[in-house]
C-alpha positions as CSV (number, residue, x, y, z in Angstrom):
1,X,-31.6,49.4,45.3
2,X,-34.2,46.9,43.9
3,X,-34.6,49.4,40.7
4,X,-31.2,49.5,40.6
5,X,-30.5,45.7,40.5
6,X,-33.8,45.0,37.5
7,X,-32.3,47.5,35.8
8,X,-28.6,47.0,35.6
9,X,-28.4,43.7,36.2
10,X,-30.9,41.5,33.8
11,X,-30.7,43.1,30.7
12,X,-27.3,43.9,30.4
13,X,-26.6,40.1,31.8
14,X,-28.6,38.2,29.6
15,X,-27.8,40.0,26.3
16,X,-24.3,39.0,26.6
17,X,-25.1,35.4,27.6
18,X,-27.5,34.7,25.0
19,X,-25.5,36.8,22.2
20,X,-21.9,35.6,23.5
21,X,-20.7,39.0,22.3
22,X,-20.6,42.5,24.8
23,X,-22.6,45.0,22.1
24,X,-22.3,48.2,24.4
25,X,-18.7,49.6,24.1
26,X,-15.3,49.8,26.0
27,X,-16.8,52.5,28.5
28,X,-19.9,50.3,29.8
29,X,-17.4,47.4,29.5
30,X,-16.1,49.2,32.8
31,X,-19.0,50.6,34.5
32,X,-21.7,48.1,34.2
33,X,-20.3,45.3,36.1
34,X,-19.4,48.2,38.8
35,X,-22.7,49.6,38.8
36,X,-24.5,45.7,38.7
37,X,-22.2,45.4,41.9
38,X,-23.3,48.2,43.8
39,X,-27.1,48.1,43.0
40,X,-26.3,44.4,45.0
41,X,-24.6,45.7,47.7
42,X,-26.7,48.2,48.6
43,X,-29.4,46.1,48.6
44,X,-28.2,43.6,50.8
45,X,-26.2,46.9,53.2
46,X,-29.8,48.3,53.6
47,X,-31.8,44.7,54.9
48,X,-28.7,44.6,57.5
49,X,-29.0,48.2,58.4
50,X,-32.9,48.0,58.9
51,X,-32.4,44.6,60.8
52,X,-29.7,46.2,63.5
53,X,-32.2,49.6,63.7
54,X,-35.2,47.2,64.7
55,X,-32.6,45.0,67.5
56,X,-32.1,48.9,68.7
57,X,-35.4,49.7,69.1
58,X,-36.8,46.9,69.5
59,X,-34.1,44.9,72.3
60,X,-33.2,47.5,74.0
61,X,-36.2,49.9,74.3
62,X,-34.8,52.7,72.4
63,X,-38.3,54.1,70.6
64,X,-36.8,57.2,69.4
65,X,-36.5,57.2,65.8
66,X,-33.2,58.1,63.8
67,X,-32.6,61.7,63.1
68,X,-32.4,63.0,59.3
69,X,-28.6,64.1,60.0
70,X,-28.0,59.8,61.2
71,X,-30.3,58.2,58.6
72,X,-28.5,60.4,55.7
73,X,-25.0,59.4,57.1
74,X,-25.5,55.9,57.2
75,X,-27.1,56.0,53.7
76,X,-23.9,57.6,52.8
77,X,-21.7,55.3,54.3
78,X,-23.7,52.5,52.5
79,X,-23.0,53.5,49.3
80,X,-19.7,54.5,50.1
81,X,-18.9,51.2,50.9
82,X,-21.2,49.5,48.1
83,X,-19.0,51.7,45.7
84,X,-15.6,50.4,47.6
85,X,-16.3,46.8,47.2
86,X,-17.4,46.9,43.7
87,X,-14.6,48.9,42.2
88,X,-13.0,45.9,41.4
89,X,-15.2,44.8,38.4
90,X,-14.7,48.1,37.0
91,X,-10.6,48.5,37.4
92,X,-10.2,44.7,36.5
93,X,-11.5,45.1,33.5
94,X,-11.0,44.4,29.4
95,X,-12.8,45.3,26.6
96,X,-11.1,43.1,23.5
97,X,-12.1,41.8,19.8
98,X,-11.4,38.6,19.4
99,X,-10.9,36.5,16.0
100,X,-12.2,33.3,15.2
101,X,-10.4,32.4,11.6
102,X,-12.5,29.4,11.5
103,X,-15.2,30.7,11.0
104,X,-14.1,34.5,9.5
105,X,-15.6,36.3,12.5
106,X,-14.8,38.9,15.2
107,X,-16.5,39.3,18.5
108,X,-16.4,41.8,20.9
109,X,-15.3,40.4,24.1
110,X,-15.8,41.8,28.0
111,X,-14.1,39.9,30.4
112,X,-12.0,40.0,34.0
113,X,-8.6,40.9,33.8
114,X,-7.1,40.5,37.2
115,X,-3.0,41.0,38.0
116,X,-0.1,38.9,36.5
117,X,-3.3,37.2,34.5
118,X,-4.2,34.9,37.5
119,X,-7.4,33.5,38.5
120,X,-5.9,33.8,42.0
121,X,-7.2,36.9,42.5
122,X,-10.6,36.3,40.8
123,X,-10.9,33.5,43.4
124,X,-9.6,36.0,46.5
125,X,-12.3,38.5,45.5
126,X,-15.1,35.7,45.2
127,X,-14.4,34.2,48.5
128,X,-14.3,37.8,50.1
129,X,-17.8,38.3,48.1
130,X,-19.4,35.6,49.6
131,X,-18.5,36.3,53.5
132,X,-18.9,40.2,53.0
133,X,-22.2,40.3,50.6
134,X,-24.2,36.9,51.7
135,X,-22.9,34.9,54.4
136,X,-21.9,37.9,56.9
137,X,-25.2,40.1,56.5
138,X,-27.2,36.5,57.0
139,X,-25.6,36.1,59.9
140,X,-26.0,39.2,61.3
141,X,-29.4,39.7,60.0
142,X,-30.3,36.0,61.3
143,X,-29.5,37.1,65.2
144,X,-30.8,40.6,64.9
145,X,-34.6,38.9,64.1
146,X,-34.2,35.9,66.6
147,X,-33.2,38.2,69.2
148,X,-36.9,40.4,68.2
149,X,-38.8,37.5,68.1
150,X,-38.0,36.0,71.5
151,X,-38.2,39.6,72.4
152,X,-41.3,39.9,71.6
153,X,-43.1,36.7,72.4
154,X,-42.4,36.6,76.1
155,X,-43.2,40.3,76.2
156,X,-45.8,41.2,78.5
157,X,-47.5,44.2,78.2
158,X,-50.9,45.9,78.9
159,X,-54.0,45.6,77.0
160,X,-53.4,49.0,75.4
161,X,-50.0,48.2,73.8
162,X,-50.9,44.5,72.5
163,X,-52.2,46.3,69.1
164,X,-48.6,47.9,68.8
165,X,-46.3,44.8,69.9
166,X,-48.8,42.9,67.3
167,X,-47.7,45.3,64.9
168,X,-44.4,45.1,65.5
169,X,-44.5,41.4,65.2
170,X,-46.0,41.4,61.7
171,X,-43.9,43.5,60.3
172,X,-40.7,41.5,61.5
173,X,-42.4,38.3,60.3
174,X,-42.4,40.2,57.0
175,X,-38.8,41.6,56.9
176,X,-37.4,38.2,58.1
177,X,-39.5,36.5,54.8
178,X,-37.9,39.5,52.8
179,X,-34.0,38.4,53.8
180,X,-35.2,34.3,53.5
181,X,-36.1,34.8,50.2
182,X,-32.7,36.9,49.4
183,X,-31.0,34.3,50.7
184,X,-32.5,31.4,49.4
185,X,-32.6,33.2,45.8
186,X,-28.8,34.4,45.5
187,X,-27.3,31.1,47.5
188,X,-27.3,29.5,43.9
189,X,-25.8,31.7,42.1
190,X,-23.0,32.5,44.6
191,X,-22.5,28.7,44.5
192,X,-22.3,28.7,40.9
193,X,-20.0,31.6,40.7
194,X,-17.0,30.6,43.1
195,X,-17.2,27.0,41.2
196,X,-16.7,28.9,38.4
197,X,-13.8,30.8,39.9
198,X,-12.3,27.3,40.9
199,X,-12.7,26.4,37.3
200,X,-15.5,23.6,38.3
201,X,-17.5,24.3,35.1
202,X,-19.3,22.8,32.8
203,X,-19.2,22.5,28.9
204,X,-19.6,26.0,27.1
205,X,-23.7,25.2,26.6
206,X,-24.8,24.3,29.8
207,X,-22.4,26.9,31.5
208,X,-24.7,29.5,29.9
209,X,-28.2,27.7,30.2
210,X,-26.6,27.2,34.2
211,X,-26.1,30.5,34.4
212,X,-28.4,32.3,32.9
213,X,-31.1,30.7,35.6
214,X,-29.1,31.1,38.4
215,X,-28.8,34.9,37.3
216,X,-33.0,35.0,37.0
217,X,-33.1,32.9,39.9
218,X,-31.3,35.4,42.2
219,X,-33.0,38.7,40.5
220,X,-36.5,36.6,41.4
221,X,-35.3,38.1,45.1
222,X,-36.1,42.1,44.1
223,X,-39.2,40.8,42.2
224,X,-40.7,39.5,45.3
225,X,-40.4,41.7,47.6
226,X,-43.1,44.0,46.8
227,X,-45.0,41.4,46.5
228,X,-44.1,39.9,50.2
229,X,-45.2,43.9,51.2
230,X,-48.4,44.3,49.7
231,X,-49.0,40.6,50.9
232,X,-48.2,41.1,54.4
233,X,-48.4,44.5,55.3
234,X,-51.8,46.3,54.8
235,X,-50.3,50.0,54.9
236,X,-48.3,49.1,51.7
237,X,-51.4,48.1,50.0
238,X,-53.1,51.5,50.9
239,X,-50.7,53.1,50.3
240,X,-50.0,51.7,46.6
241,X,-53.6,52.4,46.1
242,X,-53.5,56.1,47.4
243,X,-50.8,56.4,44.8
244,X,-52.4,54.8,41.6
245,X,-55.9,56.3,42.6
246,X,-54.6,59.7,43.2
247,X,-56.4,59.4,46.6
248,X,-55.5,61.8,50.2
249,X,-53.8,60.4,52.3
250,X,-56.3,59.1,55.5
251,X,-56.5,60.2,58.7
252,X,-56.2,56.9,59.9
253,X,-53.2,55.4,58.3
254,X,-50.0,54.6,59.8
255,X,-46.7,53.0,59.2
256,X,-46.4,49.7,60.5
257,X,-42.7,49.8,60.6
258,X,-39.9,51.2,58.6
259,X,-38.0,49.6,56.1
260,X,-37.2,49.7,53.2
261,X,-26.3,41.3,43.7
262,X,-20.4,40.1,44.7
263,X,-22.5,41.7,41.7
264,X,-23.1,39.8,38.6
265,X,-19.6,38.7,37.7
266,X,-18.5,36.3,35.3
267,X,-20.1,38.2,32.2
């Protein structure tokens, strides 16, 4: 999902921006703002589902892992309802050309078009946005991870299992910095984006200069995570190193724990 968001997201995103003019067609018109909202989705579905496996596991005892058959249908359900909540930006859609006579030009245009040409519904959708992609999964993610760390620090346990609950601390420290950073990275931007919706903007220039770093801002999220796992999680940086080294795996490695943008509107 962090591939997906780089990819989809930035490039398409700030071309537009800093050209003022959509340069890839009617049919990417349509599916680039769906596909931006479902890399984001996604990514924010997947911390939540890894944060409520841990509370199982972790809470109530339950150390036996997911099956295949129950990790592939909750994957599947993710998407399914990534691809649900973002088919809004690609039904509500227009591709246009627009003229400027003043100055002799044409522009191709790729905007929202919502029902009966209100901003109601823009609005309706950003609000449900904000509970359903950031201030929902926080919460939820939020009391899963206090709920593991008080878990875990008045655990008491024998001298043989302190090198597993240690384990199990570090790699919720690390998964708890993962969703702190998506939050503090995308609570900009979300900001920005219903002010926009209430029609709170700025002029033309600093709407774009605004925007534009929110956008970066809130993509810095997928940038840092690999570097919070090679930073905090020693298997990750084996393991990276086993890849680029074309090294066997070692007998003695083993997995710490297991784990693992509304999308960019407003084009």
């Amino acid at each position: 999902a962090d591939l997906l968001v780089n990819t989809l997201c930035l490039p398409f995103t700030l071309v537009y921006t800093l050209l003022d003019e959509w340069k890839f067609g009617a049919v990417l018109c349509h599916m680039v703002p769906f596909a931006q909202a479902l890399s984001v989705h996604v990514s924010i579905l997947t911390l939540t589902v890894i944060a409520l496996e841990r509370y199982r596991c972790i809470v109530f005892h339950l150390g036996r892992r997911l099956t295949w058959c129950s990790s592939l249908l909750i994957m599947a359900i993710t998407w399914t309802m990534s691809a649900v909540l973002a088919a809004p930006l690609a039904i509500f859609r227009e591709y246009r050309n627009e003229e400027i006579p003043s100055i002799n030009l044409r522009m191709a245009v790729c905007s929202e078009k919502w029902p009966h040409g209100s901003n109601r519904d823009g609005l309706i959708y950003s609000l449900s946005m904000l509970l359903l992609q950031y201030i929902i999964p926080l919460a939820i993610i939020s009391y899963a991870y206090i709920c593991i760390w008080v878990k875990l620090k008045n655990h008491v346990s024998p001298s043989s299992r302190n090198e597993s609950i240690n384990r199990r601390k570090k790699t919720t420290k690390m998964l708890a910095l993962v969703v702190v950073v998506f939050a503090f990275c995308w609570l900009p931007f979300h900001v920005f984006q219903l002010a926009s919706d209430l029609d709170l903007v700025l002029r033309f220039k600093e709407y774009k200069l605004i925007y534009t770093l929110f956008h970066i801002v809130a993509m810095c999220s997928t940038f840092a995570n690999p570097l919070l796992y090679g930073w905090m999680n020693k298997n990750y940086r084996n393991g990276f190193l086993m890849v680029f080294r074309c090294e066997d795996k070692p007998d003695s490695f083993h997995p710490e724990g297991s784990f693992r943008t509304r999308s960019i509107r407003g084009m």
